[in-house]
C-alpha positions in Angstrom: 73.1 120.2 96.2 72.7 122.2 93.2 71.5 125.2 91.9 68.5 124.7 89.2 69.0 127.6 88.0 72.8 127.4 87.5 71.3 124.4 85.7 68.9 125.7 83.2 71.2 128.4 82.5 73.6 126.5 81.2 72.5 122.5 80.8 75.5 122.2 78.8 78.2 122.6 81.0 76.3 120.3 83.7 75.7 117.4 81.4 79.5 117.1 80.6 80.2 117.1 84.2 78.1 114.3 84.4 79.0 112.6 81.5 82.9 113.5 82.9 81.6 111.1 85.7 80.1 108.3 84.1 76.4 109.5 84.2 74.0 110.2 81.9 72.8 113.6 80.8 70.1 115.0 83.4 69.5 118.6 82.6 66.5 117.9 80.5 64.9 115.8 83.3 65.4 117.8 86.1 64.3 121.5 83.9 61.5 119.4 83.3 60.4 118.7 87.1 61.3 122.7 87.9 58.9 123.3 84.5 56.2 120.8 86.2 57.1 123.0 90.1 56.3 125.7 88.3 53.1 124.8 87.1 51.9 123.4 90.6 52.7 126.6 92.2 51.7 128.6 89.7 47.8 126.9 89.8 48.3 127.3 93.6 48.5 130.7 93.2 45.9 131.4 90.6 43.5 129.4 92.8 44.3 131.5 95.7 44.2 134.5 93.9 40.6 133.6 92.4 39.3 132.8 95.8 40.5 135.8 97.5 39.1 137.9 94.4 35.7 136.3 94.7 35.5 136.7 98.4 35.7 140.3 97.9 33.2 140.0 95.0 30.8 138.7 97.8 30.7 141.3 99.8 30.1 143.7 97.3 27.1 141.5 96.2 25.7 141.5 99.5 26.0 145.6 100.0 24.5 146.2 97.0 21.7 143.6 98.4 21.9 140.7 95.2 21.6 137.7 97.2 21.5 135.9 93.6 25.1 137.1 92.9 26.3 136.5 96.3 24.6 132.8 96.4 26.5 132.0 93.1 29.9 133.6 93.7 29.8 131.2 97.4 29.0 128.3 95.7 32.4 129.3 93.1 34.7 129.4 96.7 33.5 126.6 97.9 34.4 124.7 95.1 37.6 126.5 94.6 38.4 125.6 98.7 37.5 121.9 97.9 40.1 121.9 95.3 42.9 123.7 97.3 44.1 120.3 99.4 44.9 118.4 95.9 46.7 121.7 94.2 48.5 122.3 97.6 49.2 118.5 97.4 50.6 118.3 93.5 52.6 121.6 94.9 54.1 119.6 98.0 54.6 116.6 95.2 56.3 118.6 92.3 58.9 120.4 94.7 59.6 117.3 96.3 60.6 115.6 93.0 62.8 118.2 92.3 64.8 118.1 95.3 65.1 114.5 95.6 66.6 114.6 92.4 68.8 117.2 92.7 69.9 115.7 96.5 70.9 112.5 94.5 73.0 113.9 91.8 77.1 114.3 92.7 78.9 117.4 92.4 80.6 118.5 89.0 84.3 118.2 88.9 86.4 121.2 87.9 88.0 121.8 84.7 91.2 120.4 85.6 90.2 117.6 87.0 91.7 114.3 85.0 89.1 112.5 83.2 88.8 108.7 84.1 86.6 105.9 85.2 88.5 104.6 87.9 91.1 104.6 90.3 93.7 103.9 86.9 92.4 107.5 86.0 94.0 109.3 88.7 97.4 111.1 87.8 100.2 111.5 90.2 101.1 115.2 91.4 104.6 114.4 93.3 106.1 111.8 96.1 107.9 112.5 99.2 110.2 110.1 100.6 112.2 107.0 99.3 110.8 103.6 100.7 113.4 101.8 102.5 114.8 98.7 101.6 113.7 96.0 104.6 114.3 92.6 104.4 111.6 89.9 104.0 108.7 93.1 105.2 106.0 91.9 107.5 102.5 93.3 107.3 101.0 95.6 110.3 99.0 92.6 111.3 101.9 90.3 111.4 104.2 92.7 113.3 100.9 93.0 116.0 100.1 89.8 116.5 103.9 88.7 117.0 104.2 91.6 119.3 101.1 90.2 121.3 100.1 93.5 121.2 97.3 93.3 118.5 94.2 91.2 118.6 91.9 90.3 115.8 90.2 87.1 117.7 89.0 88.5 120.7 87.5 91.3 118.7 85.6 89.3 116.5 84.1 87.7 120.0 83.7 91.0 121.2 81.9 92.7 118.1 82.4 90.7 115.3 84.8 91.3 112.1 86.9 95.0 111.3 87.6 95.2 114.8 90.7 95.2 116.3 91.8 95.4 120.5 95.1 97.1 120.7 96.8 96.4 124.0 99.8 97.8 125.6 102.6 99.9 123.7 100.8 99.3 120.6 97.4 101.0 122.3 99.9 104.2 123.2 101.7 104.0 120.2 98.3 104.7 118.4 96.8 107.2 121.2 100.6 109.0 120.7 99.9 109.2 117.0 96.2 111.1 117.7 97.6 113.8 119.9 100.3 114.5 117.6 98.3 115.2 114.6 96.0 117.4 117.2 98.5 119.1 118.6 100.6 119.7 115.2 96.9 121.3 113.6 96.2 123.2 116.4 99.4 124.6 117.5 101.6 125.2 113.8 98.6 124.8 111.4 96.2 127.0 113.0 93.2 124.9 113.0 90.5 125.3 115.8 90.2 122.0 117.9 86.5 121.0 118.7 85.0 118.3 120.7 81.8 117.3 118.6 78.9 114.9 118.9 79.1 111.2 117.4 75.7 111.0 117.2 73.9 113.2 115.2 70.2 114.0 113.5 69.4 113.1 110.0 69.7 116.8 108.8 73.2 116.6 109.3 74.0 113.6 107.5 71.9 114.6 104.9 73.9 118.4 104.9 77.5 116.5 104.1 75.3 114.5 101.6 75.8 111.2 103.8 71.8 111.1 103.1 70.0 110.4 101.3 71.9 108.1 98.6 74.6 106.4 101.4 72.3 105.6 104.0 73.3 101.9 103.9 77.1 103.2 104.8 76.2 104.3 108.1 76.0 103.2 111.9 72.3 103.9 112.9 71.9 104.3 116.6 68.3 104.2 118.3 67.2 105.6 121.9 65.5 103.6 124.6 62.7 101.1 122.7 62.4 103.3 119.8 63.6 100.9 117.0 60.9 98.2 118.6 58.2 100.6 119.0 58.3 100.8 114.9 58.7 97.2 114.9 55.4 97.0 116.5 53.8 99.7 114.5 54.8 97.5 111.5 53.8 94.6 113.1 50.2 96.1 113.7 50.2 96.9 110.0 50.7 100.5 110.1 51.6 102.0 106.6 55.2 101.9 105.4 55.4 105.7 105.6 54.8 105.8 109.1 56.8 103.1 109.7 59.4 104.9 108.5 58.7 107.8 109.6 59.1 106.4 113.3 62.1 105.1 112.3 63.8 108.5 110.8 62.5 110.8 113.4 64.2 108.7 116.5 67.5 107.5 115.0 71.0 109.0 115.5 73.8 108.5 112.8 76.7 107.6 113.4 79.6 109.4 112.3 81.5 108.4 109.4 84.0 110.9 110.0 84.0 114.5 111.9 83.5 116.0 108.5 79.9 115.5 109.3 79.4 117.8 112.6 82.9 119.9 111.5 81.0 121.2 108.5 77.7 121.7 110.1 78.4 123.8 112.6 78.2 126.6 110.4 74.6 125.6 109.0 71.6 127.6 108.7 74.2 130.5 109.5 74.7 134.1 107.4 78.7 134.7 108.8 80.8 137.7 107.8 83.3 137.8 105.5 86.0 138.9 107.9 85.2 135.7 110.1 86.4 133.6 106.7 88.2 131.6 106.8 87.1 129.5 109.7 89.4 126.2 110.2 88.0 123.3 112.1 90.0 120.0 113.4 88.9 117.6 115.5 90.5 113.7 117.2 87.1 111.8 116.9 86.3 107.7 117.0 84.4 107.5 113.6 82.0 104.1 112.4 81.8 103.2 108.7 79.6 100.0 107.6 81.3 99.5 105.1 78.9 98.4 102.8 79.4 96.9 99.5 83.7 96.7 100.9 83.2 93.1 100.9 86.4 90.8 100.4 88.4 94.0 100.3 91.3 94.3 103.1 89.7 91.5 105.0 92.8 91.1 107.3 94.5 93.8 109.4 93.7 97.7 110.4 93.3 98.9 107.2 89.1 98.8 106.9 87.8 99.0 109.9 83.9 99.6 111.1 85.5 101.9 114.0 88.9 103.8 114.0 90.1 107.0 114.6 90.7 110.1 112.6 92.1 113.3 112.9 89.8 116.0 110.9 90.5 118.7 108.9 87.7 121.5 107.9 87.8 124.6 106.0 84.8 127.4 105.7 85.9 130.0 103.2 84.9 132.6 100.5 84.4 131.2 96.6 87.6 133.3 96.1 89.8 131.7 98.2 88.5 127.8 98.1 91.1 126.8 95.9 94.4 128.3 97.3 92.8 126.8 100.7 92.2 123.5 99.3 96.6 123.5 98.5 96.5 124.8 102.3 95.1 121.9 103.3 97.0 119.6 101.5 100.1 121.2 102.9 99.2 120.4 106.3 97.9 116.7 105.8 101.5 116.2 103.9 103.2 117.7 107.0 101.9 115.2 109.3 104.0 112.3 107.2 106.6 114.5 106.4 107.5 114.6 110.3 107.0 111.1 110.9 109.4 110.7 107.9 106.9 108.3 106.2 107.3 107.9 102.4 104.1 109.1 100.0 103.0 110.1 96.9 100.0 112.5 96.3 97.3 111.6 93.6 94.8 114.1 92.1 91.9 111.7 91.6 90.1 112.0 88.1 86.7 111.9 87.8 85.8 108.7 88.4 86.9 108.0 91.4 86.2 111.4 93.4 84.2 111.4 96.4 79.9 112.4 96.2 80.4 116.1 97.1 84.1 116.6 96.2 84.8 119.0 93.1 88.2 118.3 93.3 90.3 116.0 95.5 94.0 115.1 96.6 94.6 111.6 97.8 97.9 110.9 100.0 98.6 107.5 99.6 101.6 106.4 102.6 104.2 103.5 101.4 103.7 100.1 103.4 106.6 97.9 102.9 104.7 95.1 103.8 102.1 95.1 101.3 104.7 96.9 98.7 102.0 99.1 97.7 101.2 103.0 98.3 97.7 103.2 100.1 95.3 106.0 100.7 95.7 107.7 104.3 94.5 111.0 103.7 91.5 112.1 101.0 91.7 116.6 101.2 88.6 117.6 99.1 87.3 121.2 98.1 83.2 120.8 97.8 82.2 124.6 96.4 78.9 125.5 97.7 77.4 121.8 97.4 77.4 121.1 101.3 76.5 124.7 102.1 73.6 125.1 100.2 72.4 121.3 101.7 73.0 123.3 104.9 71.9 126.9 104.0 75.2 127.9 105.6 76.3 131.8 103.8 78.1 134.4 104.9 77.8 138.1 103.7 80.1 140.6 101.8 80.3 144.1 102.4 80.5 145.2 98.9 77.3 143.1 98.3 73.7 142.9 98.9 72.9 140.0 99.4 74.2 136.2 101.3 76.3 133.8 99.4 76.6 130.5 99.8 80.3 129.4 102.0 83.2 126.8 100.3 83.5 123.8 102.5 86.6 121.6 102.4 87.3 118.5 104.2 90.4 116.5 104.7 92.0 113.9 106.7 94.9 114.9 108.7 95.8 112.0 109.2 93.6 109.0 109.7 95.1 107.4 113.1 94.3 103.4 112.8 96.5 103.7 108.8 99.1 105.8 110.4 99.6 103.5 112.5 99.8 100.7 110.2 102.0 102.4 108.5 104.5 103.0 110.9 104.7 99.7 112.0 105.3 98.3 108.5 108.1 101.6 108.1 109.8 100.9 111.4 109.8 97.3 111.6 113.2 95.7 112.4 114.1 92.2 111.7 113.8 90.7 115.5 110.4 92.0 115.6 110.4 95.2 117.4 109.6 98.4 116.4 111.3 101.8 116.7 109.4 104.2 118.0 109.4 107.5 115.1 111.5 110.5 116.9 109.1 112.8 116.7 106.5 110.6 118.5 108.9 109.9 121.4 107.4 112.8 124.0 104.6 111.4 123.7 105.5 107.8 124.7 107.7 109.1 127.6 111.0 108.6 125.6 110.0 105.0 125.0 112.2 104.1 121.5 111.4 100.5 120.6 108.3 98.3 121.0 109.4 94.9 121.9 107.7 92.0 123.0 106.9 91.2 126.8 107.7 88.4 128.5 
């Protein structure tokens, strides 16, 4: 969310972040909806103020005994009080605008963020890793299926397509992989783990800027009879607002990632500058629509409507965002770098940056199978965009007053890619996979998945 202010204090600097993105200039427009807030609050007032002035002027008519006066100055508040409700209304109106507008507009990049349109902008910061040379490389979903330990069909029956029943050593292998990356946060990183909800209220979508502009990208969930209830009201030819009213005030969302109640938990807060920096993690199923992905990595694990990820959240002080944001990026690296998985790290230009993100760092993993490096980790530093969505601040002692947090969000890793990436890695040419060493506590020494029977 941002700052109008910020904005009309220098329009300049937040058009060429916009234009750095691909948009149009909006300082004009949205100057002139705080111009057009202004004005509504200000008649408000002035309104008020008459009515309260004239109230007074009544009762000093009627103890000086001039009915005449008090008659006529009545007759003025009662027409000033039948005016309130459409001032109050164009008041409600104009500030509504203005928010709406500014909820829908993305954060601005930093300066050294590469300028590009697309994916081709982004530059390459450094890779880890040599890919080795295998022999005729299969793909994750080939390795599975051949295994007998990956199943694409019976999901489809089960839920329908990007869903995928892992059975067996292939189920472990990916469970091993979760409380690894857990464990390695937790214990070396010094992340906090948390157990969150995976349902949560619009609010809280709408504070990680899920809502309102990618409300078609999410899971909605609805209580009892709740969805049909507003069916019915609809039906009954209620008006569309209260349709959808109904609708928004019963739903959960589903989370797209534990970003969403990670980041929150420090909304509508004031915390103290000696509690900064807080770090959040958390091993959490997460549900993606994946709208408009159509025809895009129709086969396999690598888009999926439900997987799991292992998050990564920051809360710190303007000051120390960015070294945080490196911090971060440090740790999601670490997680390949131990499973001795090749990658190469991309700062993403302009173009091709998430909503909220001011800057961001994409890990892409090497898959032999598809000879191609793909995304497994996105670590993003948002500024105060998310924390002013969630009025989360935290207070200095050298200053007055509350200033909005940093929030930063990162994957550490995503589970379901990992895994496709290790299979790919460690394939061997009968078939079987080797298990990586660091993963083997946590399959009870097992070193190879092989076929059964």
């Amino acid at each position: 969310m941002h700052d109008i202010r910020s904005i009309r204090e220098n329009p300049a600097a937040f058009d060429k972040g916009l234009l750095n993105r691909g948009m149009e200039p909006l300082s004009g427009k949205l100057i002139a909806l705080d111009d057009a807030r202004k004005s509504a609050i200000s008649a408000l007032q002035a309104a008020t103020e008459r009515r309260n002035a004239m109230s007074k002027e009544i009762g000093q008519a009627k103890a000086k005994k001039d009915e005449a006066r008090a008659q006529e100055l009545m007759a003025e508040v009662a027409r000033i009080k039948e005016s309130m409700p459409a001032l109050e209304e164009a008041e409600r109106f104009a500030e509504k605008s203005l928010f709406d507008a500014l909820a829908a507009i993305p954060n601005i990049p930093k300066d050294d963020v590469p300028v590009g349109t697309d994916e081709t902008g982004n530059v390459e910061r450094h890779r880890i890793g040599t890919p080795a040379t295998i022999n005729s490389a299969k793909q994750h979903f080939e390795i599975g299926e051949a295994l007998g330990l990956m199943d694409f069909e019976t999901a489809a029956k089960l839920s329908g397509s990007r869903f995928v029943v892992l059975k067996g050593q292939l189920a472990r292998l990916e469970r091993a992989l979760g409380q690894f990356m857990i464990e390695l946060h937790t214990n070396e990183h010094g992340y906090t783990e948390v157990n969150p909800p995976l349902l949560v209220r619009d609010d809280t979508m709408f504070g990680t800027a899920q809502l309102p502009k990618f409300e078609d990208d999410q899971f909605w969930a609805f209580p009892g009879n709740s969805l049909e209830q507003a069916v019915s009201a609809a039906l009954d030819g209620q008006p569309r607002s209260t349709v959808e009213k109904m609708i928004k005030d019963s739903r959960y969302g589903m989370i797209p990632t534990a970003e969403v109640t990670l980041t929150n938990l420090v909304r509508e807060q004031i915390l103290s500058e000696e509690e900064l920096p807080l770090r959040f993690t958390a091993l959490t199923p997460s549900f993606r629509a994946e709208a408009g992905s159509a025809g895009r990595d129709t086969r396999g694990m690598i888009r999926q409507h439900q997987f799991v990820k292992c998050e990564l959240v920051s809360i710190t002080t303007p000051d120390t965002s960015a070294d945080e944001h490196e911090r971060m990026l440090t740790c999601a690296e670490n997680v390949l770098k131990k499973l001795e998985l090749p990658f190469r790290t991309m700062t993403l230009c302009t173009g091709d940056m998430g909503f909220s993100s001011t800057k961001t760092y994409d890990i892409e993993v090497w898959l032999p199978g598809q000879g191609a490096y793909r995304e497994i980790s996105s670590c993003s530093v948002c500024s105060d965009f998310q924390a002013r969505r969630m009025n989360a601040r935290y207070r200095s002692a050298s200053e007055k007053s509350p200033r909005f947090v940093h929030t930063l969000n990162g994957s550490g890793l995503a589970v379901g890619r990992t895994l496709v990436a290790v299979l790919e890695n460690y394939q061997n040419e009968d078939g079987s996979v080797s298990v990586p060493a660091v993963l083997q506590p946590y399959m009870g020494g097992l070193t190879r998945i092989e076929r059964q029977g």
